[in-house]
C-alpha positions in Angstrom: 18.3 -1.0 -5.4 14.4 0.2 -4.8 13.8 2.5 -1.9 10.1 3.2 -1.0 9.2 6.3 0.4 5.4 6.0 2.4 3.3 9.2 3.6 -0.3 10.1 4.6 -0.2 8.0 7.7 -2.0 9.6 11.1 -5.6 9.6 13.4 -8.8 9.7 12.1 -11.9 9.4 13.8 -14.2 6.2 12.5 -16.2 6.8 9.4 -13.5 9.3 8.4 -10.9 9.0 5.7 -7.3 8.7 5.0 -5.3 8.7 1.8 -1.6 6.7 1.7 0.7 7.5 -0.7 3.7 5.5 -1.6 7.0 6.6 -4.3 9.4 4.1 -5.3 12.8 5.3 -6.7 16.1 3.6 -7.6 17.1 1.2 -10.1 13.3 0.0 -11.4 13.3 -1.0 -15.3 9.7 -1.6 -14.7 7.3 -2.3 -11.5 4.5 -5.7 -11.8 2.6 -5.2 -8.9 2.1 -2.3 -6.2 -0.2 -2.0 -3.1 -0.5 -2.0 0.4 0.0 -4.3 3.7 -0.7 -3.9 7.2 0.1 -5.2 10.8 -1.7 -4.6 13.2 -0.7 -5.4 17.2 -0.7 -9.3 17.8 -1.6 -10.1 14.0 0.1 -11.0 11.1 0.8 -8.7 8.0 -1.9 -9.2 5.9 -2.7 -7.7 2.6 -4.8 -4.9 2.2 -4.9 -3.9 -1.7 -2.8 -4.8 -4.4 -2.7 -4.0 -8.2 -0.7 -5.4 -11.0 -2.3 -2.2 -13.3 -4.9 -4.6 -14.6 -6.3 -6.6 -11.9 -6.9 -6.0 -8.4 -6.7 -8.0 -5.2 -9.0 -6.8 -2.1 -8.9 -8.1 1.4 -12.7 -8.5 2.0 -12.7 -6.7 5.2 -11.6 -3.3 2.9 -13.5 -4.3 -0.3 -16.1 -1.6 -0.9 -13.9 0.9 1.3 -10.2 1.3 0.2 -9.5 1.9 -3.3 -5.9 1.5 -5.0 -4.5 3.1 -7.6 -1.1 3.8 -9.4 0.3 5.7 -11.5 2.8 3.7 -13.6 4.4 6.9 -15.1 5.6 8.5 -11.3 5.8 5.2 -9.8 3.3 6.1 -7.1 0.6 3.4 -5.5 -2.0 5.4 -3.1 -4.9 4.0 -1.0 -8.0 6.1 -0.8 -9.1 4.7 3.3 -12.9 6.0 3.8 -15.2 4.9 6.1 -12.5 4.0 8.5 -13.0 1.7 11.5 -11.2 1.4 14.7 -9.8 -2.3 13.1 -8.1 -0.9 10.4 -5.8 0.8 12.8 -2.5 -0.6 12.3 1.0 -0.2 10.7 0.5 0.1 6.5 3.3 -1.0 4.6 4.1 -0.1 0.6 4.5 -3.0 -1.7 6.6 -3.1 -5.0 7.1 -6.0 -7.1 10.0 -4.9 -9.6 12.9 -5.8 -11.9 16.5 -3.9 -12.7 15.9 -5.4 -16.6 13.9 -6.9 -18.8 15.2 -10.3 -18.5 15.8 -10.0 -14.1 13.7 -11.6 -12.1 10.8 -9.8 -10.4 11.6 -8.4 -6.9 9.5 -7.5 -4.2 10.5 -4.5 -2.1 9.0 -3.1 0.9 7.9 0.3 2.6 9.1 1.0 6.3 5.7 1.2 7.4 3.0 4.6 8.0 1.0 4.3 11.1 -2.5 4.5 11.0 -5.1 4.6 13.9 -8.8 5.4 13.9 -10.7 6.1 17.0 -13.7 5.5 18.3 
């Protein structure tokens, strides 16, 4: 069992920033892949940034914006937000792709969701 825990969510004014944070804990022999979804009202969830620790997937509506990282040792994925615009407001949702053992099956896991809004 994987529990992720999600913080950093709130308003921002547009052009500001915004840093997510996301901690997974439980029984995780090792994580693949980490990053970040959202949803915003009416839309589907859509990815936002991803990372398997050696490549990267952007949406291209964040690329140049958002940055991921993890940290493979705490289990952590963040999302450095800057120049934030009213569009990106929606619900951001943790993503963990993970296994129990070495020879299990790969996982995915998600967050419950960290609301962000930016204003005009």
């Amino acid at each position: 069992q994987v529990q992720l825990v999600e913080s950093g969510g709130g308003l921002v004014q547009a052009g500001g920033s915004l840093r997510l944070s996301c901690a997974a804990s439980g029984s995780i022999f090792s994580i693949n892949a980490m990053g970040w979804y959202r949803q915003a009202p009416g839309k589907q969830r859509e990815l936002v940034a991803t990372t398997t620790g050696i490549s990267i997937n952007y949406a291209d509506s964040v690329k140049g914006r958002f940055t991921v990282s993890r940290d493979n040792a705490k289990n952590t994925v963040s999302l450095q937000m800057s120049s934030l615009k009213p569009e990106d407001t929606a619900v951001y949702y943790c993503y963990v792709a993970s296994r129990t053992t070495y020879y299990r099956p790969y996982e995915d896991y998600w967050g419950q969701g960290t609301q962000v809004t930016v204003s005009s």
